[in-house]
Kinemage of the C-alpha trace (Angstrom):
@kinemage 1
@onewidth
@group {chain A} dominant
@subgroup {mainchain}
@vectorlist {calphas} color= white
{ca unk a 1} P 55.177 19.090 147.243
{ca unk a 2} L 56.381 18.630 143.840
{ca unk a 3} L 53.855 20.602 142.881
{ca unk a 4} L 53.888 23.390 144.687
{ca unk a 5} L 57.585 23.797 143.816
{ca unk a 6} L 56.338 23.894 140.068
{ca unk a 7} L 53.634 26.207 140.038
{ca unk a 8} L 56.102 28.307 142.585
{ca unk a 9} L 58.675 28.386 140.097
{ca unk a 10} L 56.048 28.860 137.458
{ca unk a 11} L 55.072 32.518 139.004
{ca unk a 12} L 58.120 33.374 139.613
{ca unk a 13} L 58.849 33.484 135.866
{ca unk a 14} L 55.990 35.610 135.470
{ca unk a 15} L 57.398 37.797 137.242
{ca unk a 16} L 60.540 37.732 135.796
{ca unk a 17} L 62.445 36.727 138.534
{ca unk a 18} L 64.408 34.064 136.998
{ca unk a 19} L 67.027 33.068 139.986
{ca unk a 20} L 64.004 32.090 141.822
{ca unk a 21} L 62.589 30.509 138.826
{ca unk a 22} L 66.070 28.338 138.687
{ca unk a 23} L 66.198 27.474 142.779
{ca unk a 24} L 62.612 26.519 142.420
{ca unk a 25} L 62.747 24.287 139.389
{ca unk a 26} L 66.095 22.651 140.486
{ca unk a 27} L 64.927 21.774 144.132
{ca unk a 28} L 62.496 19.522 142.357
{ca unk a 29} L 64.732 18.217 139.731
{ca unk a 30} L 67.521 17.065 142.249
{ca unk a 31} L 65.369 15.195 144.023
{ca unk a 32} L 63.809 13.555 140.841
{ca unk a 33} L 67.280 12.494 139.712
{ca unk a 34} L 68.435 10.972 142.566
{ca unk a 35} L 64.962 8.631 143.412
{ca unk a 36} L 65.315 7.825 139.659
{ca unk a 37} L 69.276 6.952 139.903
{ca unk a 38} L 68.307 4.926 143.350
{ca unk a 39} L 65.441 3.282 141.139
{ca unk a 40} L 63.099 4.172 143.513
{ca unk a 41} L 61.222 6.687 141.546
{ca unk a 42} L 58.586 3.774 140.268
{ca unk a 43} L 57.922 2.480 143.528
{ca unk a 44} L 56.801 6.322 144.875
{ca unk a 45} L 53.389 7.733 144.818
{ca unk a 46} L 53.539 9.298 141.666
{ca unk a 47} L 56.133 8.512 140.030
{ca unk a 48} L 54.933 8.511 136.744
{ca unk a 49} L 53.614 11.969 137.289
{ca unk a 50} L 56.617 12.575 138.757
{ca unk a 51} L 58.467 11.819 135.233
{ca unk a 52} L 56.165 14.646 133.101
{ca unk a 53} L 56.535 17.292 135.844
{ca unk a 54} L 60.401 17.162 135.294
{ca unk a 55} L 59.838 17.068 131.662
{ca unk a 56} L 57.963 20.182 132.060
{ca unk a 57} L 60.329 21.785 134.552
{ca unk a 58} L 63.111 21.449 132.074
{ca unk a 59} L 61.332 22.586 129.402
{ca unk a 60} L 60.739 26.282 131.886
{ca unk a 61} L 64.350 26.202 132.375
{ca unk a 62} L 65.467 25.924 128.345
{ca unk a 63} L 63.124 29.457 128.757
{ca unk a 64} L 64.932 30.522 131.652
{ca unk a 65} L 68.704 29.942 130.367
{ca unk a 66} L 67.659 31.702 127.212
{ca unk a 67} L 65.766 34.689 128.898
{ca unk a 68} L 68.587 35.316 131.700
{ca unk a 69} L 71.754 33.261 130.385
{ca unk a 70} L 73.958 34.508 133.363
{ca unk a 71} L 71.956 33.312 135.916
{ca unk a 72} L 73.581 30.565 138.159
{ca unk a 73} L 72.342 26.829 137.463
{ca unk a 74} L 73.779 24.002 139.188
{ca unk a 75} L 75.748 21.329 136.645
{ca unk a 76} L 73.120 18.325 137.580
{ca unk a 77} L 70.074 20.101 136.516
{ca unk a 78} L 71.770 21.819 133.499
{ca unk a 79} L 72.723 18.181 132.268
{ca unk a 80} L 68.733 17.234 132.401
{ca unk a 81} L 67.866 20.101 130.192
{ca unk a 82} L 70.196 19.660 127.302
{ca unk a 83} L 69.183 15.958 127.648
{ca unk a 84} L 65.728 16.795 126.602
{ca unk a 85} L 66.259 20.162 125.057
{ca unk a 86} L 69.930 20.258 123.437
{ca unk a 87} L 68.638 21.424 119.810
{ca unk a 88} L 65.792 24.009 120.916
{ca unk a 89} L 68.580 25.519 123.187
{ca unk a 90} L 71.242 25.640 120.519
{ca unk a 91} L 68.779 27.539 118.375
{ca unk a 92} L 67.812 29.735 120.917
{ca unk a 93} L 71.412 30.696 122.035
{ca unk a 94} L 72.044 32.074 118.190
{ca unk a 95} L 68.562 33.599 118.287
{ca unk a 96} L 65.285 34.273 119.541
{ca unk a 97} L 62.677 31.983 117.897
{ca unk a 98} L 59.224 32.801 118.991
{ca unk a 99} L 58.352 29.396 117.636
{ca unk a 100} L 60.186 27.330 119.565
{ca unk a 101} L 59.667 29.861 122.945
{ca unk a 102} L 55.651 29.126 122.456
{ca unk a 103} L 56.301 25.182 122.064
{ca unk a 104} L 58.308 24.934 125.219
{ca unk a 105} L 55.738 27.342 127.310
{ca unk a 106} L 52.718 25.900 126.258
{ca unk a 107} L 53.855 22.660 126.639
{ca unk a 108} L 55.265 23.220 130.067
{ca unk a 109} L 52.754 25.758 131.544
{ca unk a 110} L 49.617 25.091 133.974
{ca unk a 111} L 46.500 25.180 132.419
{ca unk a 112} L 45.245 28.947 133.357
{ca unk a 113} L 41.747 29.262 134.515
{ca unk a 114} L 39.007 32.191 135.097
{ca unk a 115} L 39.847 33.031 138.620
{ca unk a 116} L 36.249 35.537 138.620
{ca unk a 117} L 32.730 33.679 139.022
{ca unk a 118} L 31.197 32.084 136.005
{ca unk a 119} L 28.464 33.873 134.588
{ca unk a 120} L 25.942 30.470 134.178
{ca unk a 121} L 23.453 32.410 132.089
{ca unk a 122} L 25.462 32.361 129.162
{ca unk a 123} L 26.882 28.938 127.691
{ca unk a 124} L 30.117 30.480 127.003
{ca unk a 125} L 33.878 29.071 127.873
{ca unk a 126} L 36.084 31.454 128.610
{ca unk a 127} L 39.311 29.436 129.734
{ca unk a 128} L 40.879 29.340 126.601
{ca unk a 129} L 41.078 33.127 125.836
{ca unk a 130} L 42.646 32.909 129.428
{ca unk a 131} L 45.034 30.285 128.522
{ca unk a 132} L 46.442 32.136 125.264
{ca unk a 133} L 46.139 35.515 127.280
{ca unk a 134} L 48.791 34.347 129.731
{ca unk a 135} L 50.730 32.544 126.757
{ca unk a 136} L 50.609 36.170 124.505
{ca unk a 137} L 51.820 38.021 127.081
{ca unk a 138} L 54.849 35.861 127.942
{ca unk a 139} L 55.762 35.692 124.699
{ca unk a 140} L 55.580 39.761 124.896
{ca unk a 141} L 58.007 39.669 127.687
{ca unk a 142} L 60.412 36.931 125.973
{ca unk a 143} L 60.511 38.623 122.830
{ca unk a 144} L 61.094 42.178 124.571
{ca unk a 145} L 64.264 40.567 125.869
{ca unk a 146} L 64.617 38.810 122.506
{ca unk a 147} L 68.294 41.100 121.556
{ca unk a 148} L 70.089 40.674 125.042
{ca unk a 149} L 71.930 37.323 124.695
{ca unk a 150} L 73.409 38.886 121.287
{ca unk a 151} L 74.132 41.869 122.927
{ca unk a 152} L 75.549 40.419 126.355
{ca unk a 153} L 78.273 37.753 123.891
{ca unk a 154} L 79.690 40.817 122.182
{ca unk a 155} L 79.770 42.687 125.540
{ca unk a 156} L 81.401 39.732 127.154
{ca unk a 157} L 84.377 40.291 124.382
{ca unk a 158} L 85.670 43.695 125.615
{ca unk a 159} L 86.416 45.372 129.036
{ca unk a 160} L 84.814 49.026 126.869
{ca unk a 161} L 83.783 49.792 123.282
{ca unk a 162} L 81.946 52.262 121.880
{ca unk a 163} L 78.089 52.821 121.049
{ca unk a 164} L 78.079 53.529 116.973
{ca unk a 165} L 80.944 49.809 117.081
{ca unk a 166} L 78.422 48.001 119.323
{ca unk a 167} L 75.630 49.800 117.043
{ca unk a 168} L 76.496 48.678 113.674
{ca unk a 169} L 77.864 44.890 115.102
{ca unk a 170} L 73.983 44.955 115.894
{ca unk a 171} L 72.473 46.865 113.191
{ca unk a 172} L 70.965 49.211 114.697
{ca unk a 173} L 70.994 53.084 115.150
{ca unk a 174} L 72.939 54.688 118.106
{ca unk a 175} L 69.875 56.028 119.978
{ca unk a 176} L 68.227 52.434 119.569
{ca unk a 177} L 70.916 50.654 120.873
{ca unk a 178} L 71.111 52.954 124.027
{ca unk a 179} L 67.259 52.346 124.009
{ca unk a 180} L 68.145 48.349 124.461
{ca unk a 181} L 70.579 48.931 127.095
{ca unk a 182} L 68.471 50.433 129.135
{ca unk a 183} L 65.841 47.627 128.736
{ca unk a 184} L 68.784 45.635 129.761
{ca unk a 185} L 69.212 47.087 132.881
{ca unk a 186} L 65.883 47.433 133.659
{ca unk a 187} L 64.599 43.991 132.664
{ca unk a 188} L 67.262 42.067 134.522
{ca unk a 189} L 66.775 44.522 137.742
{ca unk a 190} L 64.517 41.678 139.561
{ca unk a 191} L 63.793 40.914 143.216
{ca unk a 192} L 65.840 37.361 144.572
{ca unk a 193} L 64.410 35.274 147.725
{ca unk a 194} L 66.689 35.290 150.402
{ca unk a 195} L 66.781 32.197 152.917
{ca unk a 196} L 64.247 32.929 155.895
{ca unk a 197} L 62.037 35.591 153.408
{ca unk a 198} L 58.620 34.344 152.595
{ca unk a 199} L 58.140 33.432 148.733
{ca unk a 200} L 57.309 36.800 147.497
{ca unk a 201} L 59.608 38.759 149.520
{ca unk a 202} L 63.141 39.649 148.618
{ca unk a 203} L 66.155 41.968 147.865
{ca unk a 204} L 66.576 43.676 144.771
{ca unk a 205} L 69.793 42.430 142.438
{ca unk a 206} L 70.750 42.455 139.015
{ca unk a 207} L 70.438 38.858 136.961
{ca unk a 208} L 73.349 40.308 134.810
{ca unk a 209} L 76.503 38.345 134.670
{ca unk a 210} L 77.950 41.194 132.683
{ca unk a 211} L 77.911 44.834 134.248
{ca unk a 212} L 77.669 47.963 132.584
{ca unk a 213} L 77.401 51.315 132.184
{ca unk a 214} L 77.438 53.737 129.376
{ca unk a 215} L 79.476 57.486 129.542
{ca unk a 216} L 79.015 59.704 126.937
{ca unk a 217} L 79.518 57.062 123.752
{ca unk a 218} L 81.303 54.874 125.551
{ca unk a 219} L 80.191 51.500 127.067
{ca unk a 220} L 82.452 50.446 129.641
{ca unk a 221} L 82.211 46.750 130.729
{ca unk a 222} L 83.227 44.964 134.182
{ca unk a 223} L 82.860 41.004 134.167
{ca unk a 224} L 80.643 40.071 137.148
{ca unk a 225} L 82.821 38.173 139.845
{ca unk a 226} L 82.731 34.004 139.551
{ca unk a 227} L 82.256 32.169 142.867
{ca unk a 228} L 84.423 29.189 142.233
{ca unk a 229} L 82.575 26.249 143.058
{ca unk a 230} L 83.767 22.453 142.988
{ca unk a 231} L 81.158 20.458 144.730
{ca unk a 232} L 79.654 20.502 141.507
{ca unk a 233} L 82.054 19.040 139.273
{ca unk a 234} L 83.128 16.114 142.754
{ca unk a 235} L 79.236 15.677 142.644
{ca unk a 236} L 78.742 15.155 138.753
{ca unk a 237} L 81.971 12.370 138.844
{ca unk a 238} L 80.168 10.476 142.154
{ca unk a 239} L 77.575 10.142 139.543
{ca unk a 240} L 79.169 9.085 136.849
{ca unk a 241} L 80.944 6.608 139.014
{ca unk a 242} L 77.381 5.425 139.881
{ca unk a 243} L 76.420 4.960 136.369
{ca unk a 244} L 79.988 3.257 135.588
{ca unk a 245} L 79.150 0.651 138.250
{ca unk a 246} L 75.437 0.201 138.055
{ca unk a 247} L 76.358 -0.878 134.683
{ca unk a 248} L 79.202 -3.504 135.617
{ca unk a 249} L 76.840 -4.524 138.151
{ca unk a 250} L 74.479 -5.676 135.244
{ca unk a 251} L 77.064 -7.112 133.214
């Protein structure tokens, strides 16, 4: 099932529906980290596989953060990608490296095949145009997106500012800044899985964490609501209490 979970959460980011994308990776993720804090993850069918698919999975969130940084992610799971991907994060969040986007993709990604019939007359192998096909166009849609996480920590500053301020803190022209809010908008207007909908059905939302919406030259900003939630932090101190004793246990 592990899996199926990955290469679910894997179209899902195709299709730029990154909450999905997060739920799906982090269903799989939780339940690696707690066989491998109950050592039990060795003794499972697949366990070693079990270790590179989460290495993989947190490699697709790094992507994910960066591509849709307001998008809920639970503590636990957040903690297992900066273990692995602290620095290539960091970079990303001050800005968009293509580089380092393409590493973590190809790295993490399935390995695309020709769904069509082969033509056997001609000795010809077509799966790795395929492969970088899927990659190039990914990094289209990353790189598209590559100016909102500057945009969305200056918007995050004020509750309204103006469009030739926002504009020049940018460097860009008035008209192309109103261009990139609109990509905004439009780019993190995705469809999110409700519980009980099958895998491709669900409701359209934003992914913004930070609403908007422009008036004449103004931009007027209203911070999305937090849901305060503290099973997450009583959660991540059970398991450092784990660790704490595991290690006295040793000693």
């Amino acid at each position: 099932f592990r899996s199926v979970f990955y290469h679910v959460g894997v179209s899902y980011l195709m299709l730029r529906r990154y909450k999905d994308a997060i739920k799906a990776f982090s269903t799989i993720l939780s339940h690696i980290y707690r066989l491998t804090k109950s050592n039990t993850l060795s003794y499972v069918t697949g366990g070693e596989q079990a270790g590179k698919m989460s290495d993989k999975m947190c490699a697709l969130v790094a992507i994910v953060v960066h591509l849709a940084p307001g998008a809920p992610i639970d503590d636990l799971v957040l903690s297992m990608v900066k273990e692995h991907y602290t620095d290539r994060m960091a970079s990303l969040s001050q800005a968009f490296s293509r580089d380092i986007v393409e590493d973590l993709f190809e790295k993490a990604c399935p390995k695309f095949i020709v769904p069509s019939i082969p033509n056997y007359d001609k000795q010809i192998n077509f799966s790795h145009d395929v492969y970088r096909r899927q990659v190039d166009l990914f990094l289209k849609q990353a790189a598209a997106q590559s100016s909102f996480a500057k945009i969305r920590s200056y918007l995050k500053l004020y509750t309204a500012m103006s469009i030739p301020k926002l504009a020049r803190f940018d460097n860009i022209s008035d008209d192309d800044l109103r261009s990139e809010l609109l990509s905004i908008k439009r780019m993190m207007h995705q469809t999110e899985r409700e519980s009980g909908m099958t895998p491709l059905d669900g409701t359209p939302v934003s992914a913004l964490d930070v609403h908007f919406y422009v008036n004449d030259m103004m931009i007027h900003i209203d911070e999305a609501e937090r849901v305060q939630r503290h099973e997450s932090f009583f959660m991540s101190q059970i398991h450092k209490c784990e660790e704490v004793s595991e290690r006295l246990r040793r000693l």
